[in-house]
N, C-alpha and C positions, 0 to 999 in steps of 0.2 A: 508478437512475431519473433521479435529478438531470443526471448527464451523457448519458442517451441523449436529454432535453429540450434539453440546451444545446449539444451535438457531433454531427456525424456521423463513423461511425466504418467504412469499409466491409468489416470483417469481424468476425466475433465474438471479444471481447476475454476472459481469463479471468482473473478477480478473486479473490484470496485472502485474508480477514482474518480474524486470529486474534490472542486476545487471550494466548496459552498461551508460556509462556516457552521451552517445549520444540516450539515452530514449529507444531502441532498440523495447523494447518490447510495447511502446506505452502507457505507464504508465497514461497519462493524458488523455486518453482517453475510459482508465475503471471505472467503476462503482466505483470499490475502483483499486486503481493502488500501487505499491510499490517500489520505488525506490532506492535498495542499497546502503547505504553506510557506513562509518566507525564514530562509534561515543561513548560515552563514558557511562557505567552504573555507579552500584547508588556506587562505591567503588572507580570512576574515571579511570577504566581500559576501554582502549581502545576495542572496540568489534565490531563485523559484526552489523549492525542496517537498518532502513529503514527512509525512507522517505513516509508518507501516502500521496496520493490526494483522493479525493471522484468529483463526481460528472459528469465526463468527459462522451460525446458524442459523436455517428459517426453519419452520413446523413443527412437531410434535415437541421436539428438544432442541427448540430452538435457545439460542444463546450469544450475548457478545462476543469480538474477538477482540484479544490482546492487542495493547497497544507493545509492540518491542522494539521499535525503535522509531528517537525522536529526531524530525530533522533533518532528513538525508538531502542530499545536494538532488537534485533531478539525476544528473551526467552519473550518479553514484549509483541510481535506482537496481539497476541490472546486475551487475556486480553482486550486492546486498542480496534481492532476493534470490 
């Protein structure tokens, strides 16, 4: 919601976040994917954060997406992407 308020985007994007260490929600295979985990902001306190990939594909050419960055604070998420 936050980025369909602050971007326009001209086609449907498909988002993945999963908090599951076994990818559950298929993270690497969204458009942009998010994958949970615990990492440190800018005071070095420990906090909920993510893992970004972009790029991932389903069907004919289907494919992983990149991981590009490691660790983002949650509160940083929006910003970032």
């Amino acid at each position: 919601e936050e980025l369909d308020r602050t971007m326009e985007v001209p086609k449907p994007v498909r988002m993945h976040w999963t908090g599951c260490p076994n990818t559950c929600a298929q993270v690497q295979v969204a458009d942009i994917g998010f994958m949970g985990c615990m990492t440190r902001d800018e005071n070095k306190k420990v906090v909920e954060g993510v893992d970004i990939f972009i790029g991932g594909k389903v069907g004919a050419d289907s494919h992983l997406g990149d991981l590009i960055h490691k660790g983002i604070p949650c509160k940083d998420v929006v910003p970032v992407v």
